[in-house]
N, C-alpha and C positions, 0 to 999 in steps of 0.2 A: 280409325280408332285403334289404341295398342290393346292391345290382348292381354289378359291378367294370368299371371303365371297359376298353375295346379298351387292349389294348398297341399303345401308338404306338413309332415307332421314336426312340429317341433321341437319334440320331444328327442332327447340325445339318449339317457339314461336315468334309470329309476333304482332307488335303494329301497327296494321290497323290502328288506330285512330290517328295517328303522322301522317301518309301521308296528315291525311281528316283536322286537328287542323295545319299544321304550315306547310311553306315553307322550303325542306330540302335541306341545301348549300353547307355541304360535311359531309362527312361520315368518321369513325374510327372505328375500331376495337378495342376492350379492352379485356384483360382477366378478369375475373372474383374469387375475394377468397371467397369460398365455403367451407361449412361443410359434412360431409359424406352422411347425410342422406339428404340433398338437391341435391346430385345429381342424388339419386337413385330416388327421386319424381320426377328430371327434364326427367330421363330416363322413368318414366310412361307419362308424360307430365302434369304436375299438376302445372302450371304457368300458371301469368296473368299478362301482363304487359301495359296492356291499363293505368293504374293509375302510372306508374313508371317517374321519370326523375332525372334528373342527378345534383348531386351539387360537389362545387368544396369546397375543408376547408384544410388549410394548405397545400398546393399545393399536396393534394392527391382528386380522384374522388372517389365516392361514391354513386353508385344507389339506391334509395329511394322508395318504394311502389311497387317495384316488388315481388308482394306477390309468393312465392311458398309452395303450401301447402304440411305439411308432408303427407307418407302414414299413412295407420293404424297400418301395422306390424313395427313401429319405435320403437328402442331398448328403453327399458323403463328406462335405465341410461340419457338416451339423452332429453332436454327440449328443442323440437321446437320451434322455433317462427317462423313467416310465413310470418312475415310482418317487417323481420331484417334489417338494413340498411349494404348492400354488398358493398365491395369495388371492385372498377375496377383497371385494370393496364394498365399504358399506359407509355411507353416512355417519360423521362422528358422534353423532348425536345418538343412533342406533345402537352403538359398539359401544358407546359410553353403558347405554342401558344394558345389554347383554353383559355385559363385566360384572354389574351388580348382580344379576340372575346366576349367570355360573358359579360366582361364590357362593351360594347358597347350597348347603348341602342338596348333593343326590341330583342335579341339573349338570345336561352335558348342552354340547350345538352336534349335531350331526348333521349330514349332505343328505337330504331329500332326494333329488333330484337336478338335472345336467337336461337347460334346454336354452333353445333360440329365439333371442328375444332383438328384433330391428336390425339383424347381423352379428349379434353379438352374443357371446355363451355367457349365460347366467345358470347362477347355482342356488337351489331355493332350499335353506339350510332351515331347522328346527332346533326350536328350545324345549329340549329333549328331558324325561324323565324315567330311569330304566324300572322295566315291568318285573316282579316278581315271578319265582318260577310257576307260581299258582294261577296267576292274571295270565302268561303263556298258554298254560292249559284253559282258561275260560275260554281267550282267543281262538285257537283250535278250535274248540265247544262250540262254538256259536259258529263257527265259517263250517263245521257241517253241517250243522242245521240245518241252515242255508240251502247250502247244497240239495238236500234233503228234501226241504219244501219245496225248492227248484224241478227235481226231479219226478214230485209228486204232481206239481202241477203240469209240468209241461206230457207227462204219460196221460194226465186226465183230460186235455186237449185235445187229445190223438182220437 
């Protein structure tokens, strides 16, 4: 019998900062076109996607500021750039509907999140609406609480 490999996590990279900056209304999945030695960086984990988001240009999408930096052993035929603007894929039918949503005032797409799906990097982007500096501070509010009760329970445990 073959032995089934360790569940690795497949998770590449998270944009914390998308939950904490905008209200998220639905979610997609996009593939990702990548170059060789960007996936071998993605496989060490050497992405950042707190600064990324998503624009749309001739009904194709295109992730912006999702830096991933090369390693150091990158083939010396090869000139990284780290800060390249990637294309996403998505179903035409998808992107047709996203085009009407972005136009709509106050909706953006932002990068969720960078993970491994069958072998392949996928990018689970959001139809984004930005939070008020008030809705920020409720945000806050509520994640101590949390905390809070967290703390309260787990000492009354003890």
């Amino acid at each position: 019998m073959a032995t089934k490999k360790p569940a690795t996590d497949s998770r590449i990279a998270d944009n914390k900062k998308a939950a904490f900056n905008y209200f998220i209304e639905e979610r997609f999945e996009a593939g990702m076109v990548l170059e060789g030695w960007e996936i071998k960086s993605l496989r060490e984990g050497k992405v950042q996607l707190t600064d990324g988001y998503v624009v749309i240009r001739n009904g194709e999408l295109f992730i912006i500021g999702c830096q991933i930096n090369p390693l150091n052993t990158a083939s010396s035929h090869v000139n990284p750039d780290s800060v390249r603007t990637k294309k996403l894929l998505l179903h035409k039918e998808e992107i047709k509907r996203l085009i009407g949503k972005v136009e709509q005032k106050g909706y953006t797409l932002v990068p969720l999140n960078l993970h491994w799906k069958n072998g392949r990097v996928k990018c689970d982007i959001g139809l984004a609406k930005g939070k008020a500096e008030h809705d920020k501070r409720d945000t806050i509010k509520d994640r101590e609480g949390k905390r809070e009760v967290e703390r309260a329970m787990k000492s009354r445990h003890r």
